[in-house]
DRENPA-3360 file (N, C-alpha, C; in nm, 2 decimals, always signed):
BEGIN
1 = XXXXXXXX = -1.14/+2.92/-0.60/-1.20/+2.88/-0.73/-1.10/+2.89/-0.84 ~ -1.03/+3.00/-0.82/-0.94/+3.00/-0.94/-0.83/+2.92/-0.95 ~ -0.79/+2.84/-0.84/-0.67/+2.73/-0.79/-0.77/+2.62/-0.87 ~ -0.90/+2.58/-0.84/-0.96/+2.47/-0.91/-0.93/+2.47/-1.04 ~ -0.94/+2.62/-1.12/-0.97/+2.65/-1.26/-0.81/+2.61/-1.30 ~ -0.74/+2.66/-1.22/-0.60/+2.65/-1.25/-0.55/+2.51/-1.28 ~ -0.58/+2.39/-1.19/-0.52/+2.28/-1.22/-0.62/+2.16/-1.30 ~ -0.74/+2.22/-1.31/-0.81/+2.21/-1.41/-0.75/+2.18/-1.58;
9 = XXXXXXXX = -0.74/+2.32/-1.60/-0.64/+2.31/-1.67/-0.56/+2.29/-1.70 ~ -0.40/+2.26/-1.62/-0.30/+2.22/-1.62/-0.35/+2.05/-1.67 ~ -0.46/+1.98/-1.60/-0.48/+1.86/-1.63/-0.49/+1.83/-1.78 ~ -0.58/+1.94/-1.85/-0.62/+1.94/-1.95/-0.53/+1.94/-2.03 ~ -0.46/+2.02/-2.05/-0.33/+2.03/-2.09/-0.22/+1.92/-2.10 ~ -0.22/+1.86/-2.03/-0.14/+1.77/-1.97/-0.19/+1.63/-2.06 ~ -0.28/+1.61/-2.08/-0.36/+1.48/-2.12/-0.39/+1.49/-2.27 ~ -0.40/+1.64/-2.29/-0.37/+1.65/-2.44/-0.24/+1.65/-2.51;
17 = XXXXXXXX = -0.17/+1.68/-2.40/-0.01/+1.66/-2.49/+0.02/+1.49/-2.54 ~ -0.03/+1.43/-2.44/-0.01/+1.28/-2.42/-0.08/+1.15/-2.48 ~ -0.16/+1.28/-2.62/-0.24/+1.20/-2.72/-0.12/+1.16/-2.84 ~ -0.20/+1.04/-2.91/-0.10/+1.02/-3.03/-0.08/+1.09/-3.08 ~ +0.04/+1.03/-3.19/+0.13/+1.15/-3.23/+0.00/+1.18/-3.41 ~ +0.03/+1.29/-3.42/-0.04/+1.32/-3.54/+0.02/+1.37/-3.67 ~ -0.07/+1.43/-3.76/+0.02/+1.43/-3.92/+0.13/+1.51/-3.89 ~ +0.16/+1.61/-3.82/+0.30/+1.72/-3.82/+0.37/+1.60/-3.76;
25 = XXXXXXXX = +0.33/+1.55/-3.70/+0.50/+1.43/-3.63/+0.52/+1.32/-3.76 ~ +0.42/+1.28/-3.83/+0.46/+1.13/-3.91/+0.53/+1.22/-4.01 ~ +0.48/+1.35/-4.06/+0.52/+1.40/-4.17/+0.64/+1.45/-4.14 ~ +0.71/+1.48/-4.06/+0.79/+1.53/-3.96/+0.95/+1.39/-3.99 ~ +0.87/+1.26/-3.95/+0.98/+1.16/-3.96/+0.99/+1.12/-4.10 ~ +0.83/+1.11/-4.18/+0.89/+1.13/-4.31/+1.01/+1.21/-4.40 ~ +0.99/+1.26/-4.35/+1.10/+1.40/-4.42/+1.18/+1.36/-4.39 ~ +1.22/+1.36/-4.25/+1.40/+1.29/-4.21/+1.42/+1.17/-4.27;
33 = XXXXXXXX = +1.34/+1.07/-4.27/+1.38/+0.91/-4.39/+1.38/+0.97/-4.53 ~ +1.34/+1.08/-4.57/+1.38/+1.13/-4.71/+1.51/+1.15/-4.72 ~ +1.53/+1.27/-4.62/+1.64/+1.36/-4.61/+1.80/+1.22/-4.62 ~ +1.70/+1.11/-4.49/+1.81/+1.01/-4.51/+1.91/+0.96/-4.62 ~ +1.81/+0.89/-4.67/+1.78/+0.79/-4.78/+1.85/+0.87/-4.88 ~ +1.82/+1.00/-4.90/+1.90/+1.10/-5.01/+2.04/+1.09/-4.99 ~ +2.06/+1.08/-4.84/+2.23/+1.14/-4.81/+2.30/+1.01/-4.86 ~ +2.24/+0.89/-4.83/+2.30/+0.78/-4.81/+2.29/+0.73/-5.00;
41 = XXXXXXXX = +2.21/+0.76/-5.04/+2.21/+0.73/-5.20/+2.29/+0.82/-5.26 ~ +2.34/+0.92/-5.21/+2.44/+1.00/-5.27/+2.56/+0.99/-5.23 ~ +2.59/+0.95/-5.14/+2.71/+0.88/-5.04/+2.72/+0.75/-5.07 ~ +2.68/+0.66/-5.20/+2.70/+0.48/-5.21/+2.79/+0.53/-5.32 ~ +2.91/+0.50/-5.31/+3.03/+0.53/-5.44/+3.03/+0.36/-5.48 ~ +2.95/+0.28/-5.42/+2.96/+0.15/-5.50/+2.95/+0.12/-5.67 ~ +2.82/+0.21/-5.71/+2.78/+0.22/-5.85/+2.91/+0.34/-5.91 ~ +2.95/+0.40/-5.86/+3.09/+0.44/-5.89/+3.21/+0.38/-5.96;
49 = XXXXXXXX = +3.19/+0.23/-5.89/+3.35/+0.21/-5.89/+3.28/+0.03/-5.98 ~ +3.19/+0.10/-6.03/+3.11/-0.04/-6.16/+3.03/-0.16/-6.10 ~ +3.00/-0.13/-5.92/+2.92/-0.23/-5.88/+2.77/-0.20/-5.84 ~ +2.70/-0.29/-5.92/+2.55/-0.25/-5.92/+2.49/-0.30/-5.82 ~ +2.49/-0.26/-5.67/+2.44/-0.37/-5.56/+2.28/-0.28/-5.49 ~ +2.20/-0.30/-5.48/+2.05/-0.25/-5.42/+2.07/-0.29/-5.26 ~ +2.12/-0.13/-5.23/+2.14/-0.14/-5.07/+2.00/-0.04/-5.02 ~ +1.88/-0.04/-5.09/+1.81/+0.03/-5.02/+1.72/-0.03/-4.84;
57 = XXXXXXXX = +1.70/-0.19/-4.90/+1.63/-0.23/-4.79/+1.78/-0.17/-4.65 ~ +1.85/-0.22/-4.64/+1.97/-0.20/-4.54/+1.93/+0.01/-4.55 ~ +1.98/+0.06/-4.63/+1.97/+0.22/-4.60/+1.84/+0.23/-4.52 ~ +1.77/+0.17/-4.59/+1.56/+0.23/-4.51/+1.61/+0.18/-4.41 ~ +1.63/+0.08/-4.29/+1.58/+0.04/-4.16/+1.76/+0.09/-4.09 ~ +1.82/+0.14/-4.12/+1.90/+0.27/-4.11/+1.83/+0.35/-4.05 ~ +1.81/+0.44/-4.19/+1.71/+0.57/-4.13/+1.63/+0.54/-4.08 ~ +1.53/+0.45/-4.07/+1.44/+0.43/-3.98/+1.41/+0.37/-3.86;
65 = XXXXXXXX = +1.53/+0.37/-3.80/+1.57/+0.30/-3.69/+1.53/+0.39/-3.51 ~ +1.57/+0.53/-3.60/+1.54/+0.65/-3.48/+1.35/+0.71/-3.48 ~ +1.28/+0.65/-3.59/+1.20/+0.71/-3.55/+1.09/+0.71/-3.45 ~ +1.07/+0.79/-3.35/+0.98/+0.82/-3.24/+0.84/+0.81/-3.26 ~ +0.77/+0.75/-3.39/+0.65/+0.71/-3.42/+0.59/+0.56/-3.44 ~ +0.53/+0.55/-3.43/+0.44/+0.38/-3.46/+0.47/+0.37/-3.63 ~ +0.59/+0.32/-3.69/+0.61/+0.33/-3.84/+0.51/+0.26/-3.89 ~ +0.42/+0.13/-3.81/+0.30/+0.04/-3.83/+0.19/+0.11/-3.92;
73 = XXXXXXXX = +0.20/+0.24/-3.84/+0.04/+0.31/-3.86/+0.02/+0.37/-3.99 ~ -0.08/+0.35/-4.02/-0.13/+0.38/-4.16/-0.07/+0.52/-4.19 ~ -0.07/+0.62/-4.08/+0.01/+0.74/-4.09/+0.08/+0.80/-4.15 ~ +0.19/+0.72/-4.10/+0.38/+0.69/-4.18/+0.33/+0.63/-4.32 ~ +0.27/+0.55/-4.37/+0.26/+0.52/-4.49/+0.20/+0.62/-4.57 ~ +0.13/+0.68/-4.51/+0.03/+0.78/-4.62/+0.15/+0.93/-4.62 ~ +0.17/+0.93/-4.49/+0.32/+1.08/-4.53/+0.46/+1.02/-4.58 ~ +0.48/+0.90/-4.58/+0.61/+0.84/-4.68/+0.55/+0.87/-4.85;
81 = XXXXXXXX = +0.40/+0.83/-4.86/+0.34/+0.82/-4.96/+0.35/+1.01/-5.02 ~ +0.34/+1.09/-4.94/+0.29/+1.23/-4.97/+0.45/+1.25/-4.98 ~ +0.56/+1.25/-4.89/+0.67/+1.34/-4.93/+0.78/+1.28/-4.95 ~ +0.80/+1.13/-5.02/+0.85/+1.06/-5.10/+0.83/+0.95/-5.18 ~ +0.73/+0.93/-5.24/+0.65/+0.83/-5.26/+0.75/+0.70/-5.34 ~ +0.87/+0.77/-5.41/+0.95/+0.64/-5.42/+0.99/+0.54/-5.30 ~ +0.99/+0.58/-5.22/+1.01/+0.48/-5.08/+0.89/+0.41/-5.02 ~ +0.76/+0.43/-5.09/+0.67/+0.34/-5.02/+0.72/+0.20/-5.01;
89 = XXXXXXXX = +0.73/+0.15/-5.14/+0.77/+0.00/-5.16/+0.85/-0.05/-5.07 ~ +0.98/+0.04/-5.03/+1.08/-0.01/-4.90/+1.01/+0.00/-4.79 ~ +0.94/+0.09/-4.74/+0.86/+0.14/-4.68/+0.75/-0.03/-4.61 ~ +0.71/-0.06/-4.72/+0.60/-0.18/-4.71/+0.70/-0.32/-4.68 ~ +0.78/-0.32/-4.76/+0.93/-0.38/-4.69/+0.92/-0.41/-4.58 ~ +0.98/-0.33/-4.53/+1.06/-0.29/-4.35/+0.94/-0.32/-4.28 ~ +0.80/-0.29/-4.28/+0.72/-0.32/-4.22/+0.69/-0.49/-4.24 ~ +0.66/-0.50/-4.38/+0.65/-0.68/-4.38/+0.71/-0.75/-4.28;
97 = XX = +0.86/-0.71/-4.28/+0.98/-0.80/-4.26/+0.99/-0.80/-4.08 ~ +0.89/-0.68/-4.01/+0.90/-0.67/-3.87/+0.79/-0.82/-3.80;
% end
């Protein structure tokens, strides 16, 4: 009985790891396309050196290249929206453009 109970469980276990990803994972890749997008806006010496060029769409599908979520899902838009909200618009971008 307790071998039943045992892999019972293990099943259960098993089948809940293997559900979609939820708000700690979108909010999770949010952050790193923040974290990105920061490094790479502070690393463009273009506006430096007197050239005014809007390299955001190219930076966003950069950083957003690695991430391990459905970027489609309403999810990613609502945690791009919560922990960067200047990037929705690129955000809505990169999606259009797929």
């Amino acid at each position: 009985m307790k071998r039943i109970s045992l892999v019972i469980g293990v099943l259960v276990l098993t089948l809940a790891s293997c559900g979609e990803p939820g708000k700690a994972e979108f909010d999770a890749v949010a952050t790193e396309l923040c974290n990105c997008m920061a490094e790479n806006d502070a690393d463009n010496e273009m506006s430096d050196l007197g050239f005014e060029l809007d390299l955001t769409s190219l930076e966003y599908s950069i950083c957003i290249k690695d991430a391990d979520v459905d970027i489609k899902d309403d999810q990613m838009s609502a945690a791009i929206a919560d922990k960067c909200p200047d990037l929705i618009d690129a955000h809505a971008d990169y999606i259009e453009g797929l």
